[in-house]
C-alpha positions in Angstrom: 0.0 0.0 0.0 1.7 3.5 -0.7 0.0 6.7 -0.1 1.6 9.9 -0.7 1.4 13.1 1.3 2.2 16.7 0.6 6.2 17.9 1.4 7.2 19.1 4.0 9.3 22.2 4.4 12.3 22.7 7.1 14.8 25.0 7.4 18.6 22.8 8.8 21.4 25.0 9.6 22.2 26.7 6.2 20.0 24.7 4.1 16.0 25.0 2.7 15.3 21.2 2.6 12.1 19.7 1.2 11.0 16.3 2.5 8.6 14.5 0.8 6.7 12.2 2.8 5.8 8.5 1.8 4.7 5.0 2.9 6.7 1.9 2.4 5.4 -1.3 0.8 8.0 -3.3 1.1 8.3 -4.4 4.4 8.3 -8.0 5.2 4.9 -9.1 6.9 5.2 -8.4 11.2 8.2 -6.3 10.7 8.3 -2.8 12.1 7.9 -0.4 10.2 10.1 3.0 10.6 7.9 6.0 11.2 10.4 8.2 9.4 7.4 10.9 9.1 7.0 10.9 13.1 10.4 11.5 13.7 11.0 13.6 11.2 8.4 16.6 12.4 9.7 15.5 15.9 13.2 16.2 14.4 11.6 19.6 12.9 10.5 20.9 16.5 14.1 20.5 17.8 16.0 22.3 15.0 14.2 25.2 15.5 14.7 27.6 18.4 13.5 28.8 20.9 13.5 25.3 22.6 11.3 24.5 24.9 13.0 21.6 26.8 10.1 20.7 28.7 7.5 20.7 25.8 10.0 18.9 23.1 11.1 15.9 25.9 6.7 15.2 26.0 7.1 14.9 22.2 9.8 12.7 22.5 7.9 10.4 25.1 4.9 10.4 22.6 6.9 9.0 20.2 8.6 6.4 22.3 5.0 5.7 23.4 3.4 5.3 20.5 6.3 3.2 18.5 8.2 1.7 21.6 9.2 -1.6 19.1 10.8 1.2 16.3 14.1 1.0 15.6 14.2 4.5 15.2 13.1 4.9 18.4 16.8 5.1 19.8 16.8 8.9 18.7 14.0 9.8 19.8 14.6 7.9 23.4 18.5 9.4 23.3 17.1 12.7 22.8 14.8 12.5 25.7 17.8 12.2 27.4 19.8 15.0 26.4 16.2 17.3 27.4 16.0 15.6 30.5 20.0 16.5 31.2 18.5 20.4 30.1 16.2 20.1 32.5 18.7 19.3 35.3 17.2 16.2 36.1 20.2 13.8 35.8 19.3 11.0 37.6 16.5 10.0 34.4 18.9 11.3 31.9 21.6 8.5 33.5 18.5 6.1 33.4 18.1 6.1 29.6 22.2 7.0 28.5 23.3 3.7 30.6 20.5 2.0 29.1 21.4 2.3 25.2 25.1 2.2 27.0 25.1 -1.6 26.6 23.0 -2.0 23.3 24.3 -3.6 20.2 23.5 -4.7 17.4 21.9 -2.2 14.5 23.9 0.9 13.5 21.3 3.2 14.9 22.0 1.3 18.2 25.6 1.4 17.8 24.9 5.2 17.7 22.8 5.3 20.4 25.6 3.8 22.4 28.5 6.1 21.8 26.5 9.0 22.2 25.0 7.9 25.8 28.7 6.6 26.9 29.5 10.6 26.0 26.7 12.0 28.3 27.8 9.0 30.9 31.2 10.4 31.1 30.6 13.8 31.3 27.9 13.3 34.2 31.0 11.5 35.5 33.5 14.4 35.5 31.2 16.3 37.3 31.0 13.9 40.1 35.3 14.1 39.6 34.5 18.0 40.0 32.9 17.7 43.2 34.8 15.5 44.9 38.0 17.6 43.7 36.2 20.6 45.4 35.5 18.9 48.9 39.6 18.0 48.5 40.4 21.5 48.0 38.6 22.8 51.0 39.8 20.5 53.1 43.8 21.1 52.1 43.9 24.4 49.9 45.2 22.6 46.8 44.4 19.8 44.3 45.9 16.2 44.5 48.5 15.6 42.4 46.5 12.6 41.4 43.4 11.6 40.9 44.9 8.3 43.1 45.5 10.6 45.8 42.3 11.9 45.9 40.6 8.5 45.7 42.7 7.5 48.6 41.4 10.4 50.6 40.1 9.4 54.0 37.5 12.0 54.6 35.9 12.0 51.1 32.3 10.7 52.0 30.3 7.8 50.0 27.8 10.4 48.4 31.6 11.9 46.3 32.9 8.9 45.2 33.7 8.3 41.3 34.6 6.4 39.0 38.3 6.3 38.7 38.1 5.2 34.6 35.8 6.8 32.0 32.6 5.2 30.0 35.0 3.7 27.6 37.5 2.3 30.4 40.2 4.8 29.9 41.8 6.6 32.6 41.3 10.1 33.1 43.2 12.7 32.2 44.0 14.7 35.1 47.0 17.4 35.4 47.8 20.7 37.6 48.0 23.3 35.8 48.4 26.1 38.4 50.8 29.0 38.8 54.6 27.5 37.6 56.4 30.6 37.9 54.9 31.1 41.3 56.2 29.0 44.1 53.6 26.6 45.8 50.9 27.7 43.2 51.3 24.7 41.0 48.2 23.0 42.9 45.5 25.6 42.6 44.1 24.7 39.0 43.6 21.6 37.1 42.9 20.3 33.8 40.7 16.7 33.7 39.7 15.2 30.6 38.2 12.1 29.0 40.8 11.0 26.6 38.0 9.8 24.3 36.1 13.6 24.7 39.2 16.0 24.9 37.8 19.3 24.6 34.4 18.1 24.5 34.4 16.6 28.6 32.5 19.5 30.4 29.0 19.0 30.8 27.3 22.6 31.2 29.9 23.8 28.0 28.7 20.3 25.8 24.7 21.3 27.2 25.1 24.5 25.4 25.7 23.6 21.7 22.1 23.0 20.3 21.7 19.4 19.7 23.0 18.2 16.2 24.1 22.2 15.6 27.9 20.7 15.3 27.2 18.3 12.7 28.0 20.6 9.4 27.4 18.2 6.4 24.7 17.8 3.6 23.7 14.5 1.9 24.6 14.8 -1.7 23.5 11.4 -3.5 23.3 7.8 -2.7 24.7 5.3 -5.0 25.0 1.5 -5.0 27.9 -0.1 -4.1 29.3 -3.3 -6.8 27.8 -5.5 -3.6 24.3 -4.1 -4.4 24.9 -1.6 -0.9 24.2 2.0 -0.7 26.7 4.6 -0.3 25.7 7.8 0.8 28.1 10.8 -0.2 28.4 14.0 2.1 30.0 16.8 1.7 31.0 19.6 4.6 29.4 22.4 5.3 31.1 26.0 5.7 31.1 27.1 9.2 28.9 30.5 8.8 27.4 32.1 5.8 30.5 34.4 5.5 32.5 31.8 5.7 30.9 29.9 2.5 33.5 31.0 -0.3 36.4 31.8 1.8 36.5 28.1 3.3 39.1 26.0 1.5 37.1 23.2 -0.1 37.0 19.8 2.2 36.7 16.3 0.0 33.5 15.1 0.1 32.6 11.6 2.4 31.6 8.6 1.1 29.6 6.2 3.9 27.8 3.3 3.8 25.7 2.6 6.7 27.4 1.5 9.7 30.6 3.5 8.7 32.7 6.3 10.1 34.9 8.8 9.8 36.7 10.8 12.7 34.1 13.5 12.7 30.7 11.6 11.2 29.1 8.2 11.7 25.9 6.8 9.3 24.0 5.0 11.5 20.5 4.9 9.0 19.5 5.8 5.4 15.9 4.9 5.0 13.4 5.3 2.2 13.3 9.1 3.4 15.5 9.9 6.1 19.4 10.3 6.1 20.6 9.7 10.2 23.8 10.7 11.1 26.0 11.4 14.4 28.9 13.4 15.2 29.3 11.5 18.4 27.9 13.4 20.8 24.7 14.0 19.0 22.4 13.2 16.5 21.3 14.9 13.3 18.2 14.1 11.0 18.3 15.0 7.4 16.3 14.7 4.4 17.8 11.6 1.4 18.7 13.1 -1.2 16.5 12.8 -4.2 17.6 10.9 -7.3 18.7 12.7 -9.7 
């Protein structure tokens, strides 16, 4: 059965995109079928500001509700998280992220997983940050390792953390304080997921609009000589002013379930292009045939 239904229009980033909506026939009897039109307009309501946390997590729990067997159903469930994080209400944000944590299986799961793991740790360094805090105020100076502050006998149960990030590295943890100033070395530090770098800090991370890092347009899908598609990407520029002074960056070539350093393709559906730059999702129109 197909049915066809008018386009619908979204502004993403740089771009006027038109999405025409349409019903699949193909499925196999009993399997789910993706409702790439429900999370599409709940895609809609996100990229577009101002962004009412508390309203756009209900739409995400609607969706969940309605389509709790979808496989698409990891964004919208992973983005109820990130809200929930907006919100301040960690605890449920923790409840979902450690949940798709230990998923496998599809590539939209697989995505699902790296970005909770990223949410995970950073919920983690904040715990690190307390705990370094209590230490400070107790001995006027940071520990010269996280070890030593571990070790430290008056650090009380509700403080203590996890001594290894979500992907079982160590942290990186340094002083950074005053060198040229005797006995000032311990009054700053610098404490990093490897995996994160720059990226570790909650309340900085919470502030980039979700998916408003992810600068890349679908360009065409082709077939691969094993009958798979590959979708092509190119990079976007930065800003508008930006767009013909940027040097030009090769375009990407995915198929589904690939990567590169700054992108992962974790769906391309009849409709819908899904994409992550690790930390969060972005939804996008396929490209039409041309």
């Amino acid at each position: 059965m197909m049915m066809r239904a008018a386009a619908h229009a979204a502004h993403i980033g740089l771009l006027c995109v038109f999405l025409p909506i349409l019903l699949s026939a193909s499925l196999p009897a009993g399997a789910a079928e993706p409702d790439e039109r429900g999370l599409w307009e709940l895609w809609q309501q996100h990229a577009q500001p101002p962004h009412d946390h508390k309203a756009l997590l209900t739409a995400c729990q609607a969706f969940n509700d309605k389509h709790p067997s979808d496989p698409l159903a990891v964004v919208s469930q992973t983005l109820a998280g990130w809200h929930m994080l907006q919100l301040g209400r960690q605890e449920d944000a923790a409840k979902v992220f450690v949940r798709f944590s230990k998923s496998r299986g599809s590539s939209l799961q697989d995505g699902g997983k790296t970005i909770s793991l990223a949410w995970l740790t950073r919920m983690d360094r904040d715990r690190i940050k307390e705990s370094l805090q209590f230490y400070y105020r107790r001995k006027m100076a940071y520990p010269a390792k996280l070890a030593d502050l571990a070790a430290f006998p008056k650090l009380p149960e509700s403080l203590v953390f996890a001594e290894r990030d979500r992907w079982d590295s160590t942290w990186s943890y340094q002083l950074t304080g005053f060198r040229t100033i005797p006995n000032m070395l311990d009054q700053k530090y610098r404490l990093r997921s490897v995996r994160l770098g720059g990226g570790s800090d909650l309340a900085e991370a919470l502030a980039v609009p979700c998916g408003g890092l992810v600068r890349i347009e679908p360009v065409r899908v082709s077939s691969s000589v094993t009958g798979m598609e590959v979708l092509e990407l190119r990079h976007l520029p930065e800003s508008e002013g930006a767009a013909e002074e940027a040097p030009a960056r090769g375009k990407i070539m995915l198929k589904v379930g690939s990567r590169t350093d700054s992108v992962f393709l974790a769906y391309v559906g009849p409709h819908l292009v899904i994409v992550s730059d690790y930390h969060h999702w972005k939804v996008l129109p396929r490209p039409r045939a041309n």
